[in-house]
C-alpha positions as CSV (number, residue, x, y, z in Angstrom):
1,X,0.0,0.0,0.0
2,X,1.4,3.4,-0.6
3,X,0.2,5.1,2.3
4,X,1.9,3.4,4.8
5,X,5.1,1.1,4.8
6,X,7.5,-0.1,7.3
7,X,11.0,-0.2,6.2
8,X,13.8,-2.4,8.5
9,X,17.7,-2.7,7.3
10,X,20.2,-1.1,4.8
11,X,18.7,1.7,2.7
12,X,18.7,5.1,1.6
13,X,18.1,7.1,4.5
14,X,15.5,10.3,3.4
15,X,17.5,12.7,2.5
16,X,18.0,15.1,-0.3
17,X,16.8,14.5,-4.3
18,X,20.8,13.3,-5.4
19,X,21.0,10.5,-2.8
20,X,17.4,9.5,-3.3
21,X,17.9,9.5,-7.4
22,X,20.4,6.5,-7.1
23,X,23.7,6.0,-8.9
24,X,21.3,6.0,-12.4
25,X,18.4,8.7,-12.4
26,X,20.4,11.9,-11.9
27,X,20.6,14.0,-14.7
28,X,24.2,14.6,-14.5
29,X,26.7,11.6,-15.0
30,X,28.3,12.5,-11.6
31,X,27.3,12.7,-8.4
32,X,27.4,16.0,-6.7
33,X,29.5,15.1,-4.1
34,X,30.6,18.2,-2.9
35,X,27.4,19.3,-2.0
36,X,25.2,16.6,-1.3
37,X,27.8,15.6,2.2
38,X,24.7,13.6,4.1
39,X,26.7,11.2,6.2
40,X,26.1,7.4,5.0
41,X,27.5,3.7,5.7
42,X,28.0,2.8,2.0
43,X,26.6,4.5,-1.2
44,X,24.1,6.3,0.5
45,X,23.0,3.9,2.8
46,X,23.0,3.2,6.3
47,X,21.4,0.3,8.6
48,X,18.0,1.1,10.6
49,X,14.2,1.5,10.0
50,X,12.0,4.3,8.3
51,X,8.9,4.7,7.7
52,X,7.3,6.3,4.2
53,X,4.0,6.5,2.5
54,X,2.4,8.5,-0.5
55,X,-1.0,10.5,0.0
56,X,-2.9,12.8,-2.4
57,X,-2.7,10.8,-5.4
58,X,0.6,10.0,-4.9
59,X,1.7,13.7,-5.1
60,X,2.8,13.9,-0.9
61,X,5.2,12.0,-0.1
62,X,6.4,11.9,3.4
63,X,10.1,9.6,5.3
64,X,11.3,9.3,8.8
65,X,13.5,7.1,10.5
66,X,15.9,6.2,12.7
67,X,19.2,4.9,12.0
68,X,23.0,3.8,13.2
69,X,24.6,7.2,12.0
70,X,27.7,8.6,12.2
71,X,31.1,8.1,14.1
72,X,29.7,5.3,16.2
73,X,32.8,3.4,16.8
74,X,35.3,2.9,19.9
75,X,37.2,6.6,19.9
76,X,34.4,8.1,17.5
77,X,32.5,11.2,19.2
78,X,29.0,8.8,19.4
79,X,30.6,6.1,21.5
80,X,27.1,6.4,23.3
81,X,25.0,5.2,20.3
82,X,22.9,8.6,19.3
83,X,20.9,7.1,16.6
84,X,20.6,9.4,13.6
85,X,17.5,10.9,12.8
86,X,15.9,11.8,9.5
87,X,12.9,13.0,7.7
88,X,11.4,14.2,4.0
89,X,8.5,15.6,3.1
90,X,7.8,16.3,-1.1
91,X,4.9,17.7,-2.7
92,X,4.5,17.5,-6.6
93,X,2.4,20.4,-8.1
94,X,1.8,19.7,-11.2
95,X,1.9,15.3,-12.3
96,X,3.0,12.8,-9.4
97,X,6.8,11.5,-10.2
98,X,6.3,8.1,-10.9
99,X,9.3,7.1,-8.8
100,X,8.8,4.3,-6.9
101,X,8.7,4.2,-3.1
102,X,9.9,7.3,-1.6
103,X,12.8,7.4,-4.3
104,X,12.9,10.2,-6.8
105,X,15.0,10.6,-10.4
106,X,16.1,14.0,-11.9
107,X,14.8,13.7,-15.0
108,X,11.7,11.9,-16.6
109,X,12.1,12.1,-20.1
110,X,8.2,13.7,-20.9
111,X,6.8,15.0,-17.7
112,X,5.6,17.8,-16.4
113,X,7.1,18.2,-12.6
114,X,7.3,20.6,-10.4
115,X,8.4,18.9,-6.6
116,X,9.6,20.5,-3.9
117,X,11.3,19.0,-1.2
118,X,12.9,19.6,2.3
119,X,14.9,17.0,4.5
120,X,16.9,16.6,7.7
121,X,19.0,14.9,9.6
122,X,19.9,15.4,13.5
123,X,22.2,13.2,15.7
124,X,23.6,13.9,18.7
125,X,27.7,14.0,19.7
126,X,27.3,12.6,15.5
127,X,31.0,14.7,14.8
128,X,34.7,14.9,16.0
129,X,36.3,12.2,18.5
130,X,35.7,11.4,22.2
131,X,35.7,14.0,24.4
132,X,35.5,16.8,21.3
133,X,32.3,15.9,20.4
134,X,29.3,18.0,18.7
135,X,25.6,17.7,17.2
136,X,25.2,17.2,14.0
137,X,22.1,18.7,11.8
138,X,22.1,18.7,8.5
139,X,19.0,20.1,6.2
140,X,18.3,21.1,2.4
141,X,15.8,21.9,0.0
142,X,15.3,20.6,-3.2
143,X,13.1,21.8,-6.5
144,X,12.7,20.2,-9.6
145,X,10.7,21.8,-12.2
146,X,10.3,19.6,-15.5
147,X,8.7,21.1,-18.3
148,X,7.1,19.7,-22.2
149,X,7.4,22.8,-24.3
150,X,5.0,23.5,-27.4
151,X,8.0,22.2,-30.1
152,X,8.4,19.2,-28.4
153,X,11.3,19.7,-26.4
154,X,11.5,19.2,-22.7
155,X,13.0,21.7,-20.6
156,X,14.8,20.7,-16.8
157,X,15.8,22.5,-13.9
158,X,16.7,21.7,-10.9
159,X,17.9,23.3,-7.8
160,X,19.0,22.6,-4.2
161,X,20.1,24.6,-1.1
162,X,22.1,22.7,1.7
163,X,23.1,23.6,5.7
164,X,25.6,21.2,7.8
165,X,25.7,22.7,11.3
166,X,28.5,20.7,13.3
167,X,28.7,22.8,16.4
168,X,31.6,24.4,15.4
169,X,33.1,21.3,16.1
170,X,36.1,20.1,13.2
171,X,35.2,16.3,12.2
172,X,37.6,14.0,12.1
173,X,38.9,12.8,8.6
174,X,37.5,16.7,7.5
175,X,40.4,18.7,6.1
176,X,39.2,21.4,8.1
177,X,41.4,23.2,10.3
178,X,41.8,21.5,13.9
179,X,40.5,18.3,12.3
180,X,41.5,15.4,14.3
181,X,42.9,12.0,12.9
182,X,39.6,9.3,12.9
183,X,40.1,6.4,15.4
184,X,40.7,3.0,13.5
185,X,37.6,2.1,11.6
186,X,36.4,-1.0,9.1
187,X,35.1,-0.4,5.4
188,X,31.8,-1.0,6.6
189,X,31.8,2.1,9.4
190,X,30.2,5.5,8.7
191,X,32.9,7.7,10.5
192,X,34.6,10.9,9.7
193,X,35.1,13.8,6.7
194,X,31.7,15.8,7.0
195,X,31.8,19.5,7.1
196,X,30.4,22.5,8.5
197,X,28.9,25.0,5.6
198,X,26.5,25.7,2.9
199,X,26.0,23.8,-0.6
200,X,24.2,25.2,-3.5
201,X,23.4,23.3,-6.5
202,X,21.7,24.5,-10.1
203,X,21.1,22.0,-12.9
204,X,19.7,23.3,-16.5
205,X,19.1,20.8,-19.2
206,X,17.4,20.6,-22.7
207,X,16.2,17.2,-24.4
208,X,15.4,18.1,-28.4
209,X,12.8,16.4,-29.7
210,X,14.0,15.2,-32.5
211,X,16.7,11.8,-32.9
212,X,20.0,11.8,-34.4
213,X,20.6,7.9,-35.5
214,X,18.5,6.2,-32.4
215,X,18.8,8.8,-29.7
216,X,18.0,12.3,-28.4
217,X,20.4,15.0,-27.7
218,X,20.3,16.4,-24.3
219,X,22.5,19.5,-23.2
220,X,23.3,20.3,-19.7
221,X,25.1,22.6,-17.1
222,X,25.8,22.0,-13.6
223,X,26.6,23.9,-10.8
224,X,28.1,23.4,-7.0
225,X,29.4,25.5,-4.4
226,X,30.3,24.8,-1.0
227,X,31.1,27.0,1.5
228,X,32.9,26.0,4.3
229,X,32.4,27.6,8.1
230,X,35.8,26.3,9.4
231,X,38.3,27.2,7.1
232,X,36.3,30.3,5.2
233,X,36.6,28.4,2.1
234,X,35.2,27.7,-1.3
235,X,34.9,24.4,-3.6
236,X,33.3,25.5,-7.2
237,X,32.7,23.2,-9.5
238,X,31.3,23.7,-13.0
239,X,30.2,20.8,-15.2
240,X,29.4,21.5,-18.7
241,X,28.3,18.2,-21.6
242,X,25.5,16.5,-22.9
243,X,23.7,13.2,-22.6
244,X,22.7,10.9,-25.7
245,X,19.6,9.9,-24.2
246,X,18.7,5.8,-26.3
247,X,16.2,4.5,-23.7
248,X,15.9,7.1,-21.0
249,X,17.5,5.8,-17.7
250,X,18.3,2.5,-19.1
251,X,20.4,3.6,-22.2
252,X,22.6,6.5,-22.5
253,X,25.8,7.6,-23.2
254,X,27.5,11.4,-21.5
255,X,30.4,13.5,-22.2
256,X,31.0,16.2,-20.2
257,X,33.9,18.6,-19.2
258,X,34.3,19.3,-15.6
259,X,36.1,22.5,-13.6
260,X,36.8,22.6,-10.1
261,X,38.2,25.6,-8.0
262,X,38.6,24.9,-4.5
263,X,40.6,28.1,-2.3
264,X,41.1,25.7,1.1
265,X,44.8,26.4,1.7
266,X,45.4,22.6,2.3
267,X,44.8,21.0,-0.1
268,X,44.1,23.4,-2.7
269,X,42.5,21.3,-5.6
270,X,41.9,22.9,-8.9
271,X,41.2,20.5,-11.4
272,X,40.3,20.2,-15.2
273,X,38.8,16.9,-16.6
274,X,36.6,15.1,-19.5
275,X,34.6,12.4,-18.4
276,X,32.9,10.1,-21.5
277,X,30.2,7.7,-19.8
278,X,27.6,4.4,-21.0
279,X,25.1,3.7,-18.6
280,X,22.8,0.3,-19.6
281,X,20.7,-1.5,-17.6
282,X,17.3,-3.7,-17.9
C-alpha cells in the first residue's frame, strides 16, 4: 500500500533528491558530491528503519526514520550510540513523479514536474572524536521543475540549497582546520570527513525532440558550491556536456567537461577533466 510502509535494514536514508535518485536517475553523470555531504555507511545507505507512505494521489510524499549514524565506533565522538534521525517531506504540483517508493530521479524524459522537497538529519555527539564531540544537523531543500514545451522539447531544472551545522566542532577525517585524525575504523563504518557550511546546486538541461541515429540530444550545465564555516573556504565546480539519451534511464551515453576551484589552503585542488560515460541496464 502506498500510504503506509515499514522499512527495516540497509537503505537510503530520506534525505535530499541526489542521494534518493540513485547511482542511475540523476541527470548529471556525476554525483554532486561536494554538496550533497549527508553522512552514510556505504553508497548512500545506512542500517536502521523508516517509515514512508504517499498521500494525495501520490503527489505527498512523506520519510522518517531512525538509523546507526555517524562516528559510532570505539574513539568516535558517538561512543554512546545517538541514533541518527531523519525525515522528507515532497509535494509534486503539477503530475506525481512516478518514482517508486519514496525514491525520486532527476529527470523523466516527458513529464511535467514541479516537486519541492525539504529533509533533515539530526544526531547527537554525531562529529569529532571522544571528548571533542558536537551535534550534528544537516537540512536542504530541493526543486525540480520539468517542463514539455510547445515544439516538443523538454525543458529541466533543478535546484537545491544545503546547511551542515556541526557545532563548530572540526570532524575527524574533515580537512578542516583543527580536524583530528579518525580512530581505526572498518570499510563497513560510517565515520569521519563531513563539514560545516552551505552547498548550493543548479542544474539546467534541454532534451530536443527530434533523434540523431536512435537517440535524443540532451544538453546540460551544472553547478556546486560549497562554502565551508571552518576554514572560510570555497569548492566551485562547473560541469558542462551532454547526454545521448537511447532508452531514457536505461540507455545513455554522457560527455561532459568538468572544472573545479577549490581556495582551502590545504589542499588546494583545482582540477580540469573530461569524463565520457555508457550507462545500460534492464
Amino acid at each position: 500500500m502506498p500510504e503506509f510502509n515499514i522499512w527495516f535494514g540497509r537503505m537510503l536514508p530520506a534525505s535530499d533528491r541526489a542521494n534518493l535518485d540513485g547511482p542511475f536517475y540523476l541527470n548529471v553523470w556525476e554525483y554532486p558530491f561536494h554538496v550533497s555531504q549527508y553522512p552514510s555507511l556505504a553508497v548512500g545507505r545506512d542500517n536502521g528503519v523508516q517509515v514512508w507512505g504517499k498521500l494525495m494521489d501520490n503527489k505527498f510524499t512523506y520519510v522518517v526514520g531512525a538509523f546507526k549514524g555517524h562516528n559510532n565506533i570505539a574513539g568516535g565522538s558517538n561512543e554512546s550510540d545517538n541514533l541518527l534521525y531523519v525525515g522528507r517531506l515532497a509535494y509534486a504540483f503539477w503530475e506525481a513523479e512516478p518514482a517508486p517508493a519514496y525514491y525520486t530521479g532527476s529527470t523523466y524524459y516527458g513529464k511535467d514536474i514541479l516537486t519541492v522537497g525539504i529533509a533533515g538529519m539530526f544526531q547527537s555527539d554525531g562529529v569529532g572524536v571522544a571528548g571533542a564531540e558536537g551535534d550534528y544537523t544537516g537540512m536542504n531543500i530541493d526543486v525540480l521543475m520539468e517542463k514539455k514545451l510547445a515544439g516538443g522539447g523538454l525543458l529541466t531544472l533543478e535546484g537545491a540549497f544545503y546547511n551542515y551545522d556541526l557545532d563548530g566542532v572540526a570532524d575527524c577525517g574533515s580537512g578542516e582546520p583543527g580536524s583530528p585524525a579518525c580512530p581505526a575504523a572498518g570499510a563497513n563504518d560510517n565515520v569521519g570527513g563531513l563539514t560545516e557550511g552551505d552547498g548550493y546546486l543548479a542544474t539546467a538541461a534541454f532534451l530536443f525532440p527530434g533523434k540523431i541515429g536512435i537517440g535524443q540530444m540532451q544538453p546540460f550545465v551544472r553547478y556546486q558550491s560549497f562554502d565551508r564555516e571552518l576554514s572560510n573556504s570555497t569548492i566551485d565546480v562547473l560541469d558542462l556536456g551532454f547526454n545521448y539519451v537511447i532508452k531514457g534511464h536505461n540507455a545513455r551515453l554522457s560527455a561532459f567537461w568538468s572544472q573545479t576551484d577549490d581556495d582551502r589552503p590545504t589542499p588546494d585542488t583545482d582540477t580540469d577533466k573530461f569524463v565520457i560515460g555508457v550507462q545500460f541496464q534492464i
